[in-house]
C-alpha positions as CSV (number, residue, x, y, z in Angstrom):
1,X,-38.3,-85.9,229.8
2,X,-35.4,-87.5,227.8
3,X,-36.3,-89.9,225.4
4,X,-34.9,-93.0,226.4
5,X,-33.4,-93.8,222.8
6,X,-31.2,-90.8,223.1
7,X,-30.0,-92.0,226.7
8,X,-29.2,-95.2,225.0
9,X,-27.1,-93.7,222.5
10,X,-25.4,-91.6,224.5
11,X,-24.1,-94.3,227.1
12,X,-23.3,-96.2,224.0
13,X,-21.1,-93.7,223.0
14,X,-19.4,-92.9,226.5
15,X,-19.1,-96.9,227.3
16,X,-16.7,-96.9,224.1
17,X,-14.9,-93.8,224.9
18,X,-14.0,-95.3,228.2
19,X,-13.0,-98.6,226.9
20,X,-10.7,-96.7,224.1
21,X,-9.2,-94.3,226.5
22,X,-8.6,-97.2,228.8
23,X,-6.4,-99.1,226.1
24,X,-5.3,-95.9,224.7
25,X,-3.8,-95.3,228.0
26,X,-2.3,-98.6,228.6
27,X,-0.9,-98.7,225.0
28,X,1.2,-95.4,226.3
29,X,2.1,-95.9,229.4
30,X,3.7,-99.8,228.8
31,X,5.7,-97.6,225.5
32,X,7.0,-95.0,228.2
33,X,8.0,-98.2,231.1
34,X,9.4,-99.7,228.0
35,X,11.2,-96.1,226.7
36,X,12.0,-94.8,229.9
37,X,10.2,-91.5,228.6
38,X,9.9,-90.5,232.3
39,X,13.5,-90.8,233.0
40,X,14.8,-89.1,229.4
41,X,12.2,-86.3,229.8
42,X,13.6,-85.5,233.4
43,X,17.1,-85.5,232.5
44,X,16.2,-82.9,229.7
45,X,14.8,-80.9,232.1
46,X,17.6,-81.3,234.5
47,X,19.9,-80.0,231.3
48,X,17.8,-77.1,230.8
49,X,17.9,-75.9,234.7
50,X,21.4,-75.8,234.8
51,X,21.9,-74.7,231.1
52,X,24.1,-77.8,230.8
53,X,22.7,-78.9,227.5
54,X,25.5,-81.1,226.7
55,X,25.4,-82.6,230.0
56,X,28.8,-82.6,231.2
57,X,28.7,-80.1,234.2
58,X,26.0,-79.4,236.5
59,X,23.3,-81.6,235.7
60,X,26.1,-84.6,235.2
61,X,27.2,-84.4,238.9
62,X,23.7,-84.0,240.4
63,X,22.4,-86.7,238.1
64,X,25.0,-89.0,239.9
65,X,24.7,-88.1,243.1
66,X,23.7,-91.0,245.6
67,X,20.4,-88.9,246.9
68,X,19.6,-88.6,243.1
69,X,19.9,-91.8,241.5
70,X,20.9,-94.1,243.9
71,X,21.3,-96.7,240.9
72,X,23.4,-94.6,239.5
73,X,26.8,-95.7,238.8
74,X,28.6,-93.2,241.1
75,X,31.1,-92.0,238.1
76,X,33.2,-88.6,238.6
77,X,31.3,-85.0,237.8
78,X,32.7,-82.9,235.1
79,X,35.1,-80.5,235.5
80,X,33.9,-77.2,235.1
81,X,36.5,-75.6,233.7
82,X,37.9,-77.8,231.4
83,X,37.2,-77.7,227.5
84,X,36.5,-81.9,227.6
85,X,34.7,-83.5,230.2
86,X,36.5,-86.9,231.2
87,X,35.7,-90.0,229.3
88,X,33.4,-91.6,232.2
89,X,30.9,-88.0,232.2
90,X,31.1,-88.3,228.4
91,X,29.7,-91.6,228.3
92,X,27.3,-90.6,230.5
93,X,26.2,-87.8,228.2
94,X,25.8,-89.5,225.2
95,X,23.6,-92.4,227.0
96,X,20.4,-91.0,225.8
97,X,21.2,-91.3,222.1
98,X,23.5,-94.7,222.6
99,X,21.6,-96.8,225.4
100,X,18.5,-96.4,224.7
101,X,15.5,-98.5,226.2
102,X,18.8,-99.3,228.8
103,X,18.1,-96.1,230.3
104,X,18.1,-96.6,234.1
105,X,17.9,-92.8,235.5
106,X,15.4,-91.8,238.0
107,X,12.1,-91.0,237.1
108,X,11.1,-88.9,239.7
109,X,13.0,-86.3,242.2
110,X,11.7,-84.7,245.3
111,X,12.9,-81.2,245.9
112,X,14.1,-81.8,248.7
113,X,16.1,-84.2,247.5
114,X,17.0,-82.2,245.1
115,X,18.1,-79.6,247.4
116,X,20.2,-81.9,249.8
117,X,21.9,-83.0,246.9
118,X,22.5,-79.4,245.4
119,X,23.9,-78.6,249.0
120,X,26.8,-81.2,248.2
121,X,28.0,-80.0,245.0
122,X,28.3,-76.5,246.0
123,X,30.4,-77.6,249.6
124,X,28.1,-75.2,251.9
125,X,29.8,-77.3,254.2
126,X,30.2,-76.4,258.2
127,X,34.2,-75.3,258.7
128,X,35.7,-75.7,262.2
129,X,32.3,-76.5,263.4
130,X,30.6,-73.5,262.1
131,X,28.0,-72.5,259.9
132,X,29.4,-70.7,257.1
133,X,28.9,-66.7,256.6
134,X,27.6,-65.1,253.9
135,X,30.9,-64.4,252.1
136,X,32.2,-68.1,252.3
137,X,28.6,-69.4,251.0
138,X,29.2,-66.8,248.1
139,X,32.8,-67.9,247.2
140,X,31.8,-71.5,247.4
141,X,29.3,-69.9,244.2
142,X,32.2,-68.7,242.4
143,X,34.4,-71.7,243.0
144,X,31.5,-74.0,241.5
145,X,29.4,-72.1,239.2
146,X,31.4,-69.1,237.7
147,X,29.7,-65.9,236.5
148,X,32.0,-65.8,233.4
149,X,30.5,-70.0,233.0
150,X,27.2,-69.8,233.9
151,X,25.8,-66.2,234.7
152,X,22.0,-67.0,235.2
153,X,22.8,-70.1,237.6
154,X,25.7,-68.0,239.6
155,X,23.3,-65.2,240.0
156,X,20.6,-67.0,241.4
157,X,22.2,-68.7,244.4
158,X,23.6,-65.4,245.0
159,X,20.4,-64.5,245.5
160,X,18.9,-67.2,247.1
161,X,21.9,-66.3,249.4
162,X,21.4,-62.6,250.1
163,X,17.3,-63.3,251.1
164,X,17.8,-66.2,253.4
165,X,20.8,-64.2,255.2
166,X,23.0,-67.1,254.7
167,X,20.1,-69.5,256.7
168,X,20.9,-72.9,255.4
169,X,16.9,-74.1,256.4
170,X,15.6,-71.2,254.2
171,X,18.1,-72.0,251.3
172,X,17.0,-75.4,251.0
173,X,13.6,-74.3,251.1
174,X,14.6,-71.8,248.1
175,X,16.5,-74.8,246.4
176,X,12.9,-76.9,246.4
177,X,11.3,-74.4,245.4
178,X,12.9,-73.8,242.9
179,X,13.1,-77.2,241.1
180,X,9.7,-77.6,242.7
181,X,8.4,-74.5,240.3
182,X,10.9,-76.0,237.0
183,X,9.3,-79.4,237.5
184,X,5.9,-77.9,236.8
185,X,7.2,-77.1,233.7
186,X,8.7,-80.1,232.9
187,X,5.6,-81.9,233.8
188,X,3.1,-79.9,231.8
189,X,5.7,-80.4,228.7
190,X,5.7,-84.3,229.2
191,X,1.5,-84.5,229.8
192,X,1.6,-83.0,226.5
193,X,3.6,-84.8,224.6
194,X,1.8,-88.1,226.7
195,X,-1.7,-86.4,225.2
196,X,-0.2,-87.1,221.8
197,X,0.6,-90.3,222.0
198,X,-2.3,-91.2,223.7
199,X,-4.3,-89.5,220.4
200,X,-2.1,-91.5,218.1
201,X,-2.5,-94.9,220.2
202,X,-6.3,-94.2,220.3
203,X,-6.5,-93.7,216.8
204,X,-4.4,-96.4,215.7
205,X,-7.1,-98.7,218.2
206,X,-10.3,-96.8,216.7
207,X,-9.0,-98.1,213.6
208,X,-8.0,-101.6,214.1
209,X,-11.1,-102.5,216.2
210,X,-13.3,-99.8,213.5
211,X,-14.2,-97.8,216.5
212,X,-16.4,-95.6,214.3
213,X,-18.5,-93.6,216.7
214,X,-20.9,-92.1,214.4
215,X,-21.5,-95.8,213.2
216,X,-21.8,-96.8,216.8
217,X,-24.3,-94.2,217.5
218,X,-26.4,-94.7,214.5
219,X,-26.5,-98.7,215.0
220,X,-27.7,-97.9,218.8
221,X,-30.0,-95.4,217.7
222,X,-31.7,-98.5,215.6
223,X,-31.2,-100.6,218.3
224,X,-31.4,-99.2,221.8
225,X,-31.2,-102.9,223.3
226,X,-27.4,-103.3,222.2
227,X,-27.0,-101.3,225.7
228,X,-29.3,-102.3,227.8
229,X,-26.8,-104.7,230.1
230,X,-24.9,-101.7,231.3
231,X,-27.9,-100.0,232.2
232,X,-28.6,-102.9,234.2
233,X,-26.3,-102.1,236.4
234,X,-26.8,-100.0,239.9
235,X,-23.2,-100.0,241.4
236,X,-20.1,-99.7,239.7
237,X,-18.7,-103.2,240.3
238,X,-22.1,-104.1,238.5
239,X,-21.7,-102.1,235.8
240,X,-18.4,-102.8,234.9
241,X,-19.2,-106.1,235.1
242,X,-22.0,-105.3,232.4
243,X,-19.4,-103.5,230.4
244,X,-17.6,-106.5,230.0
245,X,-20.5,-108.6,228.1
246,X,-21.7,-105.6,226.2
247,X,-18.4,-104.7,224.7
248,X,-19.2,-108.1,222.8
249,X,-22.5,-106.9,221.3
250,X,-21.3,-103.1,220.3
251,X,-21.1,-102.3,216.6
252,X,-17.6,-102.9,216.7
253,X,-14.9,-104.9,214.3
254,X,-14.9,-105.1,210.6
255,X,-16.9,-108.1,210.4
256,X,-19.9,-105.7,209.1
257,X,-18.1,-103.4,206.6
258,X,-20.7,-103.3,203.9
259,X,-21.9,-99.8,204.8
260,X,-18.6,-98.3,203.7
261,X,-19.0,-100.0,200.1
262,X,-20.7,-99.5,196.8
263,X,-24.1,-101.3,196.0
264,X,-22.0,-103.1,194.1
265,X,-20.0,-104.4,197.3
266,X,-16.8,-104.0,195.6
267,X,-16.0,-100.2,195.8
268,X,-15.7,-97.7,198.7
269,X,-17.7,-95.1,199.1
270,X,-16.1,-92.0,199.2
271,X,-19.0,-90.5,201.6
272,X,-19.1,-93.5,204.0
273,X,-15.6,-93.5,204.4
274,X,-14.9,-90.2,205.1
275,X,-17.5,-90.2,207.7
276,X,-15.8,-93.3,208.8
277,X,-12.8,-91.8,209.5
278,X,-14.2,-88.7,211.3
279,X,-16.1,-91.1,213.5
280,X,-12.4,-92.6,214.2
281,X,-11.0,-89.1,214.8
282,X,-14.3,-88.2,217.2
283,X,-13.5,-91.2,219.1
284,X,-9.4,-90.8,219.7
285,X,-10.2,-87.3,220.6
286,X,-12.6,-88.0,223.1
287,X,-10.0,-90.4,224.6
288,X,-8.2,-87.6,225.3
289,X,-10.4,-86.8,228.5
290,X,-9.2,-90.3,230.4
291,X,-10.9,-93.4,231.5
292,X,-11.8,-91.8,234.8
293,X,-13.5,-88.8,233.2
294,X,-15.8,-91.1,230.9
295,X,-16.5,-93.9,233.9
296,X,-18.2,-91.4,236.1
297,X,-19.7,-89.8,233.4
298,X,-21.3,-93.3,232.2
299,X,-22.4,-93.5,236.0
300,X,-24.1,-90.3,236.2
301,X,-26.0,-90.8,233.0
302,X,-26.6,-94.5,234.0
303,X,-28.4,-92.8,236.9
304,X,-30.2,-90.1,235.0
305,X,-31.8,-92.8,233.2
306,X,-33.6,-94.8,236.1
307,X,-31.6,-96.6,238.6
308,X,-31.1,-93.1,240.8
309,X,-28.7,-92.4,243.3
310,X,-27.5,-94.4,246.3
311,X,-28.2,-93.4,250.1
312,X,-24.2,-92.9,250.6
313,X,-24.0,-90.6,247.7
314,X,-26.8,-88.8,248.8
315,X,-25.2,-88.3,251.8
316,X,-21.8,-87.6,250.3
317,X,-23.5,-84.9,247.7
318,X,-22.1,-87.5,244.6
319,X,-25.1,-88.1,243.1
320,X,-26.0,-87.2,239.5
321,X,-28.5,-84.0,239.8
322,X,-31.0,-85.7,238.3
């Protein structure tokens, strides 16, 4: 059997790593509200998707487009084949590096949205009552999106085109898949850069608050009872309630910074310190895994050490193994 010291130590350690990654998380996603990261880091990927990197063709007009960002403020597309794009688009392109936290794009955009809206800018538009045929859906490519302008773009909806048979159901399917597929991308590309400024927002809180978790664990090691009132919880709402008083009797805070000093009390210690600072580093990184990853975690172990687990989870196959 586990000794119970260790148990105590190691929901010591995970009740910290929840409450970090909880404020790490906060921290981050009140900067992005605040930044509009959500909003710049679509519109990049809009850019990219239509190679418009300057924003003044493609990626302009469907940015604008009612079905797109309603809030928008309706101004004219670009011109695709003229050398400058008219003052209103140009504005419009240089908002990310002028306006800032003014930012008001959309931060999100379903596919089929995205495909309705697509629809529009190419005009496969009914004529006389009629669905339009292969060859008019193909001209309507070249009128908008020139080979000579934009090759890749031209020669996928000519595609799109020739697999669907002109079907305008199964092209906006295509369309949303499409985007659907580039979004992925886009996503996995912001949950990065998210992960780093969660790490650095962690960090910066490990340090400020001296969230040294080698520290933590050796002060719980020496005295077990410093967790004992999350263990006295059975159900969540208990335990979290439990969280809240023992986040006042954690090692935490530089109240008690003697350990990282000289005998002499008025030098650092190289070693300390440097352990010190790894235990802030082991702490931001283990942020990294989310508040919901270390609550049920701190749950199962909870469970593991006595209180077992409830009929419903039982039931419901949630219970820790143990």
């Amino acid at each position: 059997m586990l000794n119970s010291t260790i148990l105590d130590v190691v929901i010591g350690l995970i009740f910290l790593f929840l409450s970090v990654s909880v404020a790490a998380s906060t921290a981050t996603e009140a900067l992005a509200s605040l930044f509009n990261l959500r909003a710049a880091t679509l519109r990049t990927g809009l850019m990219d998707l239509f190679n418009d990197q300057n924003f003044t063709n493609l990626a302009a007009e469907l940015y604008d487009h009612a079905l797109i960002n309603p809030r928008g403020p309706g101004l004219p597309p670009a011109n695709p084949q003229a050398n400058n794009p008219p003052p209103a688009v140009a504005a419009v392109a240089q908002a990310p590096a002028t306006s800032g936290k003014t930012e008001k794009g959309p931060a999100y955009i379903q596919p089929k949205q995205f495909a309705e809206a697509f629809i529009d800018m190419l005009k496969f538009w009914p004529t006389d009552g009629q669905l339009p045929s292969m060859q008019a859906l193909n001209n309507a490519v070249d009128a908008r999106v020139p080979a000579t302008a934009n090759p890749q773009i031209n020669a996928l909806l000519k595609g799109i085109i020739l697999r669907t048979g002109g079907d305008m159901v199964k092209i906006k399917i295509e369309l949303a898949n499409w985007f659907d597929n580039a979004m992925d991308r886009v996503s996995g590309s912001y949950k990065r850069h998210t992960q780093l400024y969660i790490f650095v927002a962690a960090l910066g809180i490990s340090i400020i608050l001296n969230a040294d978790a080698l520290h933590v664990a050796q002060r719980i090691w020496a005295q077990p009872a410093l967790v004992a009132s999350i263990t006295a919880g059975a159900t969540p709402q208990d335990t979290m309630t439990a969280n809240a008083q023992t986040a006042q009797t954690l090692p935490l805070g530089w109240a008690d910074s003697s350990y990282l000093y000289q005998k002499d009390q008025k030098t650092l210690a190289a070693g300390p310190v440097a352990l010190a600072v790894l235990g802030w580093v082991i702490t931001a990184l283990a942020s990294l895994f989310g508040a919901p990853f270390w609550f049920d975690t701190l749950q199962q172990v909870i469970r593991l050490k006595g209180a077992g687990p409830s009929p419903d989870e039982k039931t419901n196959k949630t219970a820790a193994a143990a």
